[in-house]
VEXGU-918127 format. One record per residue (C-alpha): x negated, y negated, z negated; residue number from 1. Coordinates in steps of 0.001 Angstrom, whole numbers, plus 500000, padded with zeros to 6 digits. Last residue first. Layout:
<nodes>
<node <X, Y, Z>, NUM>,
...
</nodes>
This chain:
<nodes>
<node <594815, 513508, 394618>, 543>,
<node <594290, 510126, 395226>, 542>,
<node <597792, 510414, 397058>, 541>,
<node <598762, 511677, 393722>, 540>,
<node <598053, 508509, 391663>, 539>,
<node <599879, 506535, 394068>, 538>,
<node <602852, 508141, 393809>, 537>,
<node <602787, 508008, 390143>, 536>,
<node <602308, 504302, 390331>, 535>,
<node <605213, 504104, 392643>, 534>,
<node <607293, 506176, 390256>, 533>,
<node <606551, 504619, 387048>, 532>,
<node <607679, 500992, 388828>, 531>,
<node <610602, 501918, 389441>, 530>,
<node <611132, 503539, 386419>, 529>,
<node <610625, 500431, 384860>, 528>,
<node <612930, 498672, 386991>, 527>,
<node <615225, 500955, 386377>, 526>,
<node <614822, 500466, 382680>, 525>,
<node <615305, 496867, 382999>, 524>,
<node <618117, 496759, 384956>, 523>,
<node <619770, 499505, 382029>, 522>,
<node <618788, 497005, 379209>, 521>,
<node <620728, 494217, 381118>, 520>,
<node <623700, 495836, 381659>, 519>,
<node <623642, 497049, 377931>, 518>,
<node <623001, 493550, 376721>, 517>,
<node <625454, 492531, 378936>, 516>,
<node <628123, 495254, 377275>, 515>,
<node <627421, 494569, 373672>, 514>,
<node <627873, 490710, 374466>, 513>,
<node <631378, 491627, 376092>, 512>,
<node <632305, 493707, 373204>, 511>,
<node <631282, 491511, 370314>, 510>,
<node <629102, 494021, 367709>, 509>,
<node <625638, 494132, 369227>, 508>,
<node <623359, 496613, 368295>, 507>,
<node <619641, 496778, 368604>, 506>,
<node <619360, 493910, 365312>, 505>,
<node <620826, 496317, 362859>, 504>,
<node <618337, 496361, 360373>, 503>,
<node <618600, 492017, 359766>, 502>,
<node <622441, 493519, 359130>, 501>,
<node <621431, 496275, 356845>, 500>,
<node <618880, 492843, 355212>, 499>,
<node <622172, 490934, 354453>, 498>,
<node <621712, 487313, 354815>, 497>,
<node <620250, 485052, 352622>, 496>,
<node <617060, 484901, 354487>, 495>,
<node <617826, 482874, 356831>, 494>,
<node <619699, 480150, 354622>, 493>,
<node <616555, 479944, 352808>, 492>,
<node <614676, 478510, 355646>, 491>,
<node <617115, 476102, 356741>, 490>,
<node <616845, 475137, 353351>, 489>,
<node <613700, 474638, 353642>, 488>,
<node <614254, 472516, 356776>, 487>,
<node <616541, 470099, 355550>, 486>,
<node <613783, 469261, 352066>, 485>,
<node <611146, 469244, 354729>, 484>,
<node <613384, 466432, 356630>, 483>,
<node <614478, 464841, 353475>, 482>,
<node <610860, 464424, 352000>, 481>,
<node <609006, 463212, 355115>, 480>,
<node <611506, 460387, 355389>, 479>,
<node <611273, 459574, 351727>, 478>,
<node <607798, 459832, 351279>, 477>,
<node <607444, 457706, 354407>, 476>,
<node <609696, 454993, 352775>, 475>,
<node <607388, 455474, 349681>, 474>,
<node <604036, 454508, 351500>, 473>,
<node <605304, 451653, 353416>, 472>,
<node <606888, 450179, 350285>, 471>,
<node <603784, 450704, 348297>, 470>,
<node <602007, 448849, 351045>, 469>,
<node <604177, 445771, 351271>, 468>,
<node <603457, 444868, 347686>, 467>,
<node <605921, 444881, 344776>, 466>,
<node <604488, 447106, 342544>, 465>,
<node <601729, 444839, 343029>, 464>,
<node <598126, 446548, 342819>, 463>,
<node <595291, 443975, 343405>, 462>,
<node <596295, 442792, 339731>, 461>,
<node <594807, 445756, 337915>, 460>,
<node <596338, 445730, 334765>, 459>,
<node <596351, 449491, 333734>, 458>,
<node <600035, 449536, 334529>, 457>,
<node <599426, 448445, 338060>, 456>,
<node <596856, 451091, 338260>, 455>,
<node <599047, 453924, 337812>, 454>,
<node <601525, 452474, 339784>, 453>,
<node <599060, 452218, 342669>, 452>,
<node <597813, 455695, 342400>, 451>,
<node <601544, 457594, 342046>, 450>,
<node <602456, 455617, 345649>, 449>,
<node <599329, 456833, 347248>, 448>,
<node <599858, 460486, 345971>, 447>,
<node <603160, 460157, 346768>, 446>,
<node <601824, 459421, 350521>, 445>,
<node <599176, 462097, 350474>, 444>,
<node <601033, 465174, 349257>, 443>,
<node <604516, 464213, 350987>, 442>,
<node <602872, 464408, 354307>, 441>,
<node <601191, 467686, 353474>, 440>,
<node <604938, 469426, 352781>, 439>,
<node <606366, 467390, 355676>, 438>,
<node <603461, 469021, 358047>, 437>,
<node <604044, 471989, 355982>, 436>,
<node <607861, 472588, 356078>, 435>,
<node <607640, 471075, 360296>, 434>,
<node <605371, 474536, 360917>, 433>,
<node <607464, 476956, 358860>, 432>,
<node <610468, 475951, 360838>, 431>,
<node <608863, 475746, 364207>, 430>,
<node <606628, 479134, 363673>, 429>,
<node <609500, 480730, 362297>, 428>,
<node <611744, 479981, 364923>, 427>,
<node <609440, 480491, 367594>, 426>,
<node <608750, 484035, 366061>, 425>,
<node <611636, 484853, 366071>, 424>,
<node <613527, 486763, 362633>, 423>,
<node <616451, 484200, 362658>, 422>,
<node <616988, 484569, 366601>, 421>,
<node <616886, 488532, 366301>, 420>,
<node <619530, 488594, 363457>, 419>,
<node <621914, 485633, 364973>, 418>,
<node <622112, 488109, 367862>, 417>,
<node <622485, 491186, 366269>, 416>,
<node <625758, 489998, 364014>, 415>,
<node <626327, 487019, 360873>, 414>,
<node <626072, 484110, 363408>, 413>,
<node <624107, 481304, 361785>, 412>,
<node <621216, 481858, 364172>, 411>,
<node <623060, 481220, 367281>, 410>,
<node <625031, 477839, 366236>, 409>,
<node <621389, 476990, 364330>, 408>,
<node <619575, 476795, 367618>, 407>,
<node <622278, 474977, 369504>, 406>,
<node <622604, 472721, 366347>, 405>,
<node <618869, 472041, 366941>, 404>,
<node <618708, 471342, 370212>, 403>,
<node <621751, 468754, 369893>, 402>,
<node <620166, 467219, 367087>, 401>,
<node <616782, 466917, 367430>, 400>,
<node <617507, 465338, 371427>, 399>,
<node <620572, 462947, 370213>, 398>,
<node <618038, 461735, 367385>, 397>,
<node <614651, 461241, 369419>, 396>,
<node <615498, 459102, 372219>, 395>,
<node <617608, 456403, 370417>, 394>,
<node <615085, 456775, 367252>, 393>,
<node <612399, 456403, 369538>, 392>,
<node <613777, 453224, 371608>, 391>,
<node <614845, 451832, 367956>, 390>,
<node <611514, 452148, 365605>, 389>,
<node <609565, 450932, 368611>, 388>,
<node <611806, 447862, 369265>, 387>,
<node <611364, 447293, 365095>, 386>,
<node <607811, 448066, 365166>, 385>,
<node <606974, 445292, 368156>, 384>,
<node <609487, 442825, 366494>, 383>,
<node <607400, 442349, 362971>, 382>,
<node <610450, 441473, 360333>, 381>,
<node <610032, 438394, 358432>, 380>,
<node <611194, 437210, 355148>, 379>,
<node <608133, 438440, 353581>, 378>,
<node <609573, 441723, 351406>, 377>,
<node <612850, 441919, 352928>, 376>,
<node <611874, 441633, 356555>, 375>,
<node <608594, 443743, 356243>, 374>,
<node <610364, 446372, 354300>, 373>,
<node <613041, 446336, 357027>, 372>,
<node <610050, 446629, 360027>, 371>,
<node <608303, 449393, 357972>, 370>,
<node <611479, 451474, 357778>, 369>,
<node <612003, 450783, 361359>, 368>,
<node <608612, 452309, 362385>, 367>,
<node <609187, 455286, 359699>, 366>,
<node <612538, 456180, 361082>, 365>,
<node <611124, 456080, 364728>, 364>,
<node <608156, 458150, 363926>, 363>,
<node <609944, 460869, 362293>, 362>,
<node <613130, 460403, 365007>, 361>,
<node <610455, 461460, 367664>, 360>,
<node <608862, 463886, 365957>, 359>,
<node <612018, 465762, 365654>, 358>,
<node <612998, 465214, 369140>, 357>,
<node <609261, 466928, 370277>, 356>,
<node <609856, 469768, 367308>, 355>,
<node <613384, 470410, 369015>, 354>,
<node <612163, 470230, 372649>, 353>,
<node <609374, 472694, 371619>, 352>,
<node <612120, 474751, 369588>, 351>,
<node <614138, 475100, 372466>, 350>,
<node <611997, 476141, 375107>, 349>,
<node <610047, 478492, 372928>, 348>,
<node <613422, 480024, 372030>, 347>,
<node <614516, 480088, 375960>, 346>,
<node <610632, 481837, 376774>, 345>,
<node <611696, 484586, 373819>, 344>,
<node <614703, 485322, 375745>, 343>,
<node <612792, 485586, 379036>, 342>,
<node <610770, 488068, 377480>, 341>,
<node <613492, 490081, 376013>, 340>,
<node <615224, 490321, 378901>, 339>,
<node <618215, 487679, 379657>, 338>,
<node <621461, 487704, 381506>, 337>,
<node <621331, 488051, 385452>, 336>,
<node <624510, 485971, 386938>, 335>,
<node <624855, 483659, 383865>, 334>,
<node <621241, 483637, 382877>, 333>,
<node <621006, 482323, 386577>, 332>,
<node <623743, 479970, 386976>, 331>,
<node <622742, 477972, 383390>, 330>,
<node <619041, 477708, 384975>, 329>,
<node <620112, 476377, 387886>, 328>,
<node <622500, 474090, 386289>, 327>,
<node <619692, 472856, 383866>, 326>,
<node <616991, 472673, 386564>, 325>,
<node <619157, 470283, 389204>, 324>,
<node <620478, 468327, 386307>, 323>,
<node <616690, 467203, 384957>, 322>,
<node <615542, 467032, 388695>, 321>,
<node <618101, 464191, 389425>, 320>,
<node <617847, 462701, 386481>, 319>,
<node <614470, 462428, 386704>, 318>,
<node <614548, 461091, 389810>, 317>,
<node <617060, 458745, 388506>, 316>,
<node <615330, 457282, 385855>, 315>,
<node <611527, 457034, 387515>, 314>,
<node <612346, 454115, 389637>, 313>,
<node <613580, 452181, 386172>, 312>,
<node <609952, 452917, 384606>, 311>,
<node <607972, 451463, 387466>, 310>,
<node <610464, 448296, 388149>, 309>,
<node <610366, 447369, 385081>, 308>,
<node <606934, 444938, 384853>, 307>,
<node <608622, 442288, 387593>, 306>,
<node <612097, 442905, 385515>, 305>,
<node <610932, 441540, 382667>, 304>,
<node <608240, 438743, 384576>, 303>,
<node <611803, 437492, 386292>, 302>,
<node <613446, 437328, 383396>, 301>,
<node <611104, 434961, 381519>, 300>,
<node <608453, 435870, 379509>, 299>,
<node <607362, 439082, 377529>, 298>,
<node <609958, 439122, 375066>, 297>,
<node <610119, 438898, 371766>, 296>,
<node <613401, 436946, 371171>, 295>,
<node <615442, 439363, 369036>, 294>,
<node <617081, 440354, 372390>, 293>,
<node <614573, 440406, 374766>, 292>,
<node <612913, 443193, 371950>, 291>,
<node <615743, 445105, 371844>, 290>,
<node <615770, 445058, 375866>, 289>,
<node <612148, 446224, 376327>, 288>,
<node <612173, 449236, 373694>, 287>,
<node <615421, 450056, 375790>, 286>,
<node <613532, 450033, 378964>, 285>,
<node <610532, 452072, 377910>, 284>,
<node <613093, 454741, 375830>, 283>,
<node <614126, 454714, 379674>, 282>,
<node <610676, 454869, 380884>, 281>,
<node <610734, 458521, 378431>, 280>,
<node <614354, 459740, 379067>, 279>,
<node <614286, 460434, 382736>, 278>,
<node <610735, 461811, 383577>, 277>,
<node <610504, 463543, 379871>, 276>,
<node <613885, 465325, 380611>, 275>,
<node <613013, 465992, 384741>, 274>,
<node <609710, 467544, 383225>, 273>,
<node <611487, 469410, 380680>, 272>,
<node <614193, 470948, 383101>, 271>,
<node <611327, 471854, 385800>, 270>,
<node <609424, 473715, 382504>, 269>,
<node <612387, 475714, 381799>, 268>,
<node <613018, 476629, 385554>, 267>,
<node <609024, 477694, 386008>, 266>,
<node <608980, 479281, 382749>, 265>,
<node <612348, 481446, 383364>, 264>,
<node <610819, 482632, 386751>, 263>,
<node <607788, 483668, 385233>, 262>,
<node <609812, 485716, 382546>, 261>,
<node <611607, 487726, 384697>, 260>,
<node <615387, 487117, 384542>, 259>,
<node <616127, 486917, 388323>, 258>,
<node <613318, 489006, 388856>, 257>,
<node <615457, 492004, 387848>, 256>,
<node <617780, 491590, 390899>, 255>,
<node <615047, 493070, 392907>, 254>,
<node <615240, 492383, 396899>, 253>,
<node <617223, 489190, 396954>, 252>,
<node <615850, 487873, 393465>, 251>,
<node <612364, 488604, 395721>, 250>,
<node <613713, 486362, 398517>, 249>,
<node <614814, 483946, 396125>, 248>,
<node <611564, 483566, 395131>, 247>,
<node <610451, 482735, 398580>, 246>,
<node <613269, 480620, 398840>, 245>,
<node <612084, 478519, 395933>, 244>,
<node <608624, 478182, 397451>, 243>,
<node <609842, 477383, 400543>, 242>,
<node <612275, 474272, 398719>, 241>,
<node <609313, 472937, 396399>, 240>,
<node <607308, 472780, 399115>, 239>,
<node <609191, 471012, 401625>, 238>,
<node <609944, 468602, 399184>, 237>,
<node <606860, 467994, 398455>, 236>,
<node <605812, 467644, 401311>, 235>,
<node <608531, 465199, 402591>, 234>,
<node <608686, 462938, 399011>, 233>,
<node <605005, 462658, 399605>, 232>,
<node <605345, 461487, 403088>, 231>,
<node <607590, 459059, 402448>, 230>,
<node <606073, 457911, 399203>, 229>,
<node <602780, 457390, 401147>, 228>,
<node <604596, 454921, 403961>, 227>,
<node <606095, 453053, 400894>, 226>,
<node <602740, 452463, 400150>, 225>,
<node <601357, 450734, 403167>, 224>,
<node <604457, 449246, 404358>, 223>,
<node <605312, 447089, 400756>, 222>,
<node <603112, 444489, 400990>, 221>,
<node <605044, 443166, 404654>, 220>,
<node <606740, 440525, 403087>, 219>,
<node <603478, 438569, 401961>, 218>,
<node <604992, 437066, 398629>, 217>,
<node <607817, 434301, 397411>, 216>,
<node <608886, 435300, 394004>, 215>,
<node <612232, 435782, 392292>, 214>,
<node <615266, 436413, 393827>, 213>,
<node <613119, 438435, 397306>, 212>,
<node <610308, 439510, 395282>, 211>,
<node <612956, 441467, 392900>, 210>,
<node <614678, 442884, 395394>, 209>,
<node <611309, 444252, 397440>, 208>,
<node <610070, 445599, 393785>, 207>,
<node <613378, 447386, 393540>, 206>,
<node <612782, 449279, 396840>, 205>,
<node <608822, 449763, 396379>, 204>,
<node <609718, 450980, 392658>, 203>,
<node <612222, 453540, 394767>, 202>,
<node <609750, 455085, 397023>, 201>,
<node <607187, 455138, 394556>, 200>,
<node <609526, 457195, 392058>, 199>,
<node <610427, 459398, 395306>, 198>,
<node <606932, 460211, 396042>, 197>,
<node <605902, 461068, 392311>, 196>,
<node <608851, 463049, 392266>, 195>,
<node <608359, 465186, 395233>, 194>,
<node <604621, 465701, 394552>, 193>,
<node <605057, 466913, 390677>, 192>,
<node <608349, 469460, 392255>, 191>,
<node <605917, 470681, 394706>, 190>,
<node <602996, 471351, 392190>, 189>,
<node <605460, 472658, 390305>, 188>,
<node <607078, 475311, 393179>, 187>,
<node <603083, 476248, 393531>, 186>,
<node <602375, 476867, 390384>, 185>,
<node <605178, 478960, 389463>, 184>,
<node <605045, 480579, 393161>, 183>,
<node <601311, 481903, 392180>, 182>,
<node <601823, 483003, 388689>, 181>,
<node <604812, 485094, 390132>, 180>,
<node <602558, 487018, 392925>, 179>,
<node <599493, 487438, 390588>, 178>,
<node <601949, 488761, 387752>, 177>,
<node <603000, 491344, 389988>, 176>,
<node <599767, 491970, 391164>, 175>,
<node <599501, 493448, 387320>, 174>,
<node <601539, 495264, 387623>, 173>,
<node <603472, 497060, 390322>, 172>,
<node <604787, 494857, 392541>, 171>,
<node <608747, 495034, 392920>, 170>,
<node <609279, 491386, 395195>, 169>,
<node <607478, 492023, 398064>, 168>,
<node <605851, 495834, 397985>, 167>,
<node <606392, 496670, 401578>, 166>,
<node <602684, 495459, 402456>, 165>,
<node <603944, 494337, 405743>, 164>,
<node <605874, 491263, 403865>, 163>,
<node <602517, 490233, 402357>, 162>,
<node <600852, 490719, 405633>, 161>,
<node <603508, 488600, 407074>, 160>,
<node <603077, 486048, 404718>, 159>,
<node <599302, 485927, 404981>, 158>,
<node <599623, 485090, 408991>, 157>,
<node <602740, 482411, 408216>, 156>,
<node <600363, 480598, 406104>, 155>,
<node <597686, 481076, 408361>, 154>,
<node <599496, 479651, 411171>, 153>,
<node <600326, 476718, 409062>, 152>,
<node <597038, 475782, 407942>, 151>,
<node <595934, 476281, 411354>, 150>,
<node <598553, 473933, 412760>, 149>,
<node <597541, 471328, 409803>, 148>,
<node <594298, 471568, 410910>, 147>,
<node <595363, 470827, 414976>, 146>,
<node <597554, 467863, 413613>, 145>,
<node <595257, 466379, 411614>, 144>,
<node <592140, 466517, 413679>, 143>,
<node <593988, 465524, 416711>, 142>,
<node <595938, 462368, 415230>, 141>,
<node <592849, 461128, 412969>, 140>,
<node <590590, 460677, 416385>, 139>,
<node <592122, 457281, 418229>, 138>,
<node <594024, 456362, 416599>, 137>,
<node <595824, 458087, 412937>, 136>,
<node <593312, 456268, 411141>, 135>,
<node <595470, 452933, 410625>, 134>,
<node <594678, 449417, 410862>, 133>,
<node <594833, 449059, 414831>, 132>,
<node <597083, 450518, 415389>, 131>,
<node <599642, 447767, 413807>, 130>,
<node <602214, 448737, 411273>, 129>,
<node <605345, 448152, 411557>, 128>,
<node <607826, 450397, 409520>, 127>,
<node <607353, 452871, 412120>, 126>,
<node <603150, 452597, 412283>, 125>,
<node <603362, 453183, 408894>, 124>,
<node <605645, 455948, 408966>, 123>,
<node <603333, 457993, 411470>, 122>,
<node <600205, 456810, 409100>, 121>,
<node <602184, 458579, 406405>, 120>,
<node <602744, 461694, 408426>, 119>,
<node <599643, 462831, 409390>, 118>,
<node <598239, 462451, 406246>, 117>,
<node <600479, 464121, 404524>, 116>,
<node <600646, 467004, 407547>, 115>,
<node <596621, 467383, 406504>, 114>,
<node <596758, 467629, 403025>, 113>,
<node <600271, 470048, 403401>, 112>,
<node <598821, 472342, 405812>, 111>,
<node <594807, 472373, 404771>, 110>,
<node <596177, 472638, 400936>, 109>,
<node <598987, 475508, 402231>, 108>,
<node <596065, 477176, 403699>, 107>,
<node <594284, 477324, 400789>, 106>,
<node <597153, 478570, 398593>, 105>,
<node <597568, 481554, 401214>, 104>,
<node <594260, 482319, 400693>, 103>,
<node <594521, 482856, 397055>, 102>,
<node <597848, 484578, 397539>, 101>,
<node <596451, 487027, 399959>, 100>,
<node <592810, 487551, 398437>, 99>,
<node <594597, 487930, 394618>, 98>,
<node <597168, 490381, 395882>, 97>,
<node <594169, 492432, 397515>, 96>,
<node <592212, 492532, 394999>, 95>,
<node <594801, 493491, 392298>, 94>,
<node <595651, 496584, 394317>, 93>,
<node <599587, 497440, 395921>, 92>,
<node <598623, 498126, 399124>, 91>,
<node <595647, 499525, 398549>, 90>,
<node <596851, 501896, 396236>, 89>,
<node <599802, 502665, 398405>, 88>,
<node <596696, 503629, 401375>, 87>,
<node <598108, 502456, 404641>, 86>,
<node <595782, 499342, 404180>, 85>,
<node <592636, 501628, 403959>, 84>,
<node <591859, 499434, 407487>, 83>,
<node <593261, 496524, 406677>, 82>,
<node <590125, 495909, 404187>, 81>,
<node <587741, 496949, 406153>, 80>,
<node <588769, 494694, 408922>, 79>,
<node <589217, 491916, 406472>, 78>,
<node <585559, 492160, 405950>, 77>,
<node <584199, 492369, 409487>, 76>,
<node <586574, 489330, 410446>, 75>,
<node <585624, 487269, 407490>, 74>,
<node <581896, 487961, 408204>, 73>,
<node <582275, 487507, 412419>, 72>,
<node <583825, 483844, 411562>, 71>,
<node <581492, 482498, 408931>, 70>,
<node <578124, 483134, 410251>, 69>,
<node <578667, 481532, 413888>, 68>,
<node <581495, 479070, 412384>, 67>,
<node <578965, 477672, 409438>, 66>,
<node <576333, 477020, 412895>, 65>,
<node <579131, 474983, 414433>, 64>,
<node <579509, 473221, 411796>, 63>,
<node <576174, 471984, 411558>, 62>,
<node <575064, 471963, 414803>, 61>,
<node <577826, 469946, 415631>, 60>,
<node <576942, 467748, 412756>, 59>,
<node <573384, 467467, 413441>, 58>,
<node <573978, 466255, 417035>, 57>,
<node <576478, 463990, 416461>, 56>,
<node <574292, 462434, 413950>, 55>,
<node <571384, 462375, 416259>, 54>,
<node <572759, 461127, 419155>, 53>,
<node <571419, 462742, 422525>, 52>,
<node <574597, 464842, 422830>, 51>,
<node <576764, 461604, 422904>, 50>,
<node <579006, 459442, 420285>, 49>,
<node <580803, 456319, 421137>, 48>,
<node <582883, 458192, 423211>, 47>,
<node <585815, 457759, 420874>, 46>,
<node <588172, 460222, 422332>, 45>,
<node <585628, 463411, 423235>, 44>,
<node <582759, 462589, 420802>, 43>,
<node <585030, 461536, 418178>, 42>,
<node <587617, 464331, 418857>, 41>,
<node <584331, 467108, 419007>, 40>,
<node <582853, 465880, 415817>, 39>,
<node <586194, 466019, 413675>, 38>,
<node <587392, 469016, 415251>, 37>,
<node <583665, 470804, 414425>, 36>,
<node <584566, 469236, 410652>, 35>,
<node <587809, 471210, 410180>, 34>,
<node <586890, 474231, 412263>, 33>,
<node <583571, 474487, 409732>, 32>,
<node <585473, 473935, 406573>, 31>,
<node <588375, 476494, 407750>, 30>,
<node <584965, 479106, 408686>, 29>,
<node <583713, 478286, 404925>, 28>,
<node <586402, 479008, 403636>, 27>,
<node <587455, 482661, 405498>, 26>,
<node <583895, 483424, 404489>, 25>,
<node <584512, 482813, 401064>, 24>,
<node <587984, 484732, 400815>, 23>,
<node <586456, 487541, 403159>, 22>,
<node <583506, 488099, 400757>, 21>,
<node <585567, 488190, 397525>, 20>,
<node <588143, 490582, 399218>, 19>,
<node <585216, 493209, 400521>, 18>,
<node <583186, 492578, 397434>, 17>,
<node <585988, 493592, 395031>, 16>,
<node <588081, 496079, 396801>, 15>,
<node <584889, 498296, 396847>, 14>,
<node <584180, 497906, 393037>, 13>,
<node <587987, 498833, 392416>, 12>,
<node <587723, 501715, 395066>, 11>,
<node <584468, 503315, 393352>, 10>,
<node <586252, 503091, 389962>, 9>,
<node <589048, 504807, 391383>, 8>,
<node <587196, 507491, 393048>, 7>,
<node <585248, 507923, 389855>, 6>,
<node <588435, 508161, 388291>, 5>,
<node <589802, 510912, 390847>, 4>,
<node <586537, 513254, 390500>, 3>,
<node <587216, 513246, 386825>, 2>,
<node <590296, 514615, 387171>, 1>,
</nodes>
């Protein structure tokens, strides 16, 4: 027994230098074929430079000397490393999951950096550019396109190892968490690129219109950047979808990853981000139009719609992702119910998006509180509060409410369901959380509002029962006391219910509901088992 732990011991440290030294070498030999291309296409295409030229002759040496170290390292290395590769252990290590998804990341930087590049001077040039101005002549073309077919090659290279490895898709932990980690940041990273490309791709658009009615510019403005939407819209794109399949891939080969709690992050945070991408330039917009119409607005129409065209290119792409994510989502817990994990990543969901609408409408009732007081106390209401009071309220009403009637639907249910969502930590941590912030809010302003009447009755004439201030201070007592006074009671209506039925949160009394979470409990203990066995097997081939 003890022989096996040292062996283990001895394989972790082992794993650990050979996959740390192949991942730098493997570095520093991309760096070096990246900037011996560079050298080589400007000596070769250029000719400007020649062997008796210093820099040329210091960069050669320079990368080429990085390639002479590198290469032979990263080879030894990842020899020894595919060499215990038809050891489980090995297989299936930390160290080795980390290398392959590590390096695969790097080579989807050289792939995608270098493509982008690569492709927006190819748009350029199509929507007229002159050679002249770009980089893609006479070197940029062959450095680009020879890095991004190394990035590629080495993508496909660590994805067949990964494949080879037989393990894709029902890792044993933790490279489990190494392989979902890595396609959650990657699909986002994606998703970010893709809608930063589009949004530029439709401001350029609506920018074009709006030169066209309004102004009289240089017509061909919009080439350079449209040409890096393109692109961007392209990679990302592309990324978003491989990564996707990828995961579908494991879905494919272990049903239980449908519902893993990864996979629930990524979709929940791709609905958010489409949410705050549609809804927050369109709070912009609205905040723009109230104040047009009470005759605060910056200029004429043309100036409007001049400053508009970033928030109104950002609407749809939202939009897009925003239903994309949700039906996705909807599909999935459909087809592959919830776990407990991924239920407790739905609560988080939903309570963040409820304490972010509750904030919201806070600050929105306060702002047009202010602007009313302001209009009946001097006759004249301050436009930028109003328009602010408005967009948020607009924004922040429709989002508190419908997540939190969702949330209260389920935890108003008198069965195992309405049990588990009432005793949640989320839940708790949201309801107890907006009872103190209104709890600390009421402290200070009554407290303000209590000191100023207590003055005016002493006589001091700087404190006017009827000053601005006082009103400002007892609207927000008001606001601050109904929503602490709604959520207390939310909190007392939890714990009126029966404690047997708080007990009797493992069983489910509706049929169908009884018979998911069944389904669901069973996937999960095969999984498990799974899992038990290939860890067993691996601890008797140490044997």
């Amino acid at each position: 027994m003890q022989n096996n732990i040292k062996t283990s011991r001895l394989a972790a440290v082992r794993r650990l230098y050979v996959y740390w030294v192949a991942f730098v070498s493997q570095i520093a030999m991309l760096i070096g074929i990246n900037e011996l291309v560079g050298v080589i296409g400007r000596a070769w295409l250029e000719r400007e430079a020649a062997m008796g030229d210093v820099f040329f002759r210091t960069a050669a040496a320079g990368s080429i000397s990085v390639l002479v170290v590198a290469t032979p390292i990263f080879l030894v290395h990842w020899g020894v490393a595919q060499h215990f590769r038809n050891e489980s252990s090995e297989r299936s290590s930390l160290w080795r999951k980390l290398f392959l998804y590590a390096s695969t990341a790097a080579a989807l930087i050289i792939l995608l950096s270098n493509s982008g590049r690569l492709l927006s001077e190819i748009c350029w040039l199509a929507f007229g550019g002159t050679v002249a101005a770009t980089e893609i002549w006479p070197v940029g073309w062959l450095q680009w396109s020879f890095m991004a077919a190394i990035g590629a090659g080495l993508v496909y290279q660590w994805h067949t190892v990964l494949n080879a490895d037989g393990d894709f898709g029902k890792e044993a932990r933790p490279a489990y968490w190494v392989r979902q980690l890595f396609l959650c940041i990657a699909g986002l990273i994606g998703l970010g690129i893709a809608i930063w490309g589009a949004h530029a791709g439709l401001q350029i658009g609506l920018q074009i219109v709006v030169d066209r009615i309004f102004w009289a510019s240089d017509s061909n403005w919009w080439q350079r950047p449209l040409s890096g939407g393109v692109s961007q819209v392209l990679i990302g794109s592309w990324l978003t979808h491989a990564i996707w399949r990828q995961w579908q891939d494991a879905v494919e080969l272990n049903p239980a990853e449908g519902r893993s709690v990864m996979r629930r992050i990524y979709l929940y945070l791709s609905v958010l981000i489409g949410a705050i991408t549609a809804l927050t330039p369109a709070a912009l917009l609205l905040r723009e139009g109230v104040l047009m119409v009470i005759g605060e607005g910056a200029g004429s129409l043309a100036v409007l719609l001049d400053r508009m065209t970033g928030p109104v290119s950002f609407i749809p792409v939202g939009a897009v992702i925003w239903s994309w994510s949700w039906t996705t989502l909807r599909k999935e817990t459909d087809t592959y119910g919830d776990s407990k994990e991924s239920a407790t990543v739905r609560r988080v969901y939903t309570y963040l998006v409820t304490a972010t609408g509750l904030a919201l409408l806070w600050v929105g009732a306060v702002e047009l509180l202010h602007a009313l007081i302001d209009a009946a106390l001097v006759g004249d209401v301050w436009r930028e509060p109003l328009a602010n009071g408005i967009a948020l309220l607009a924004v922040g009403v429709p989002t508190w409410t419908i997540f939190w009637r969702r949330a209260q639907s389920i935890a108003e249910r008198n069965d195992a369901t309405g049990a588990v969502e009432r005793n949640s930590w989320p839940r708790r941590l949201y309801l107890y959380g907006v009872a103190l912030v209104g709890a600390l809010v009421l402290l200070f302003t009554l407290a303000q509002v209590v000191y100023r009447i207590l003055l005016a009755v002493m006589g001091e004439s700087d404190a006017m029962l009827s000053s601005g201030e006082l009103a400002y201070r007892l609207a927000d007592s008001v606001v601050a006391g109904l929503l602490w006074a709604l959520h207390l009671f939310a909190l007392r209506a939890d714990g009126r219910f029966d404690r047997p039925a708080e007990a009797a949160v493992g069983m489910v009394q509706n049929p169908d509901e009884r018979r998911a979470a069944l389904e669901a409990h069973i996937a999960w203990l095969e999984a498990e088992l799974a899992a038990a066995r290939a860890e067993l097997a691996k601890l008797e081939s140490r044997s």
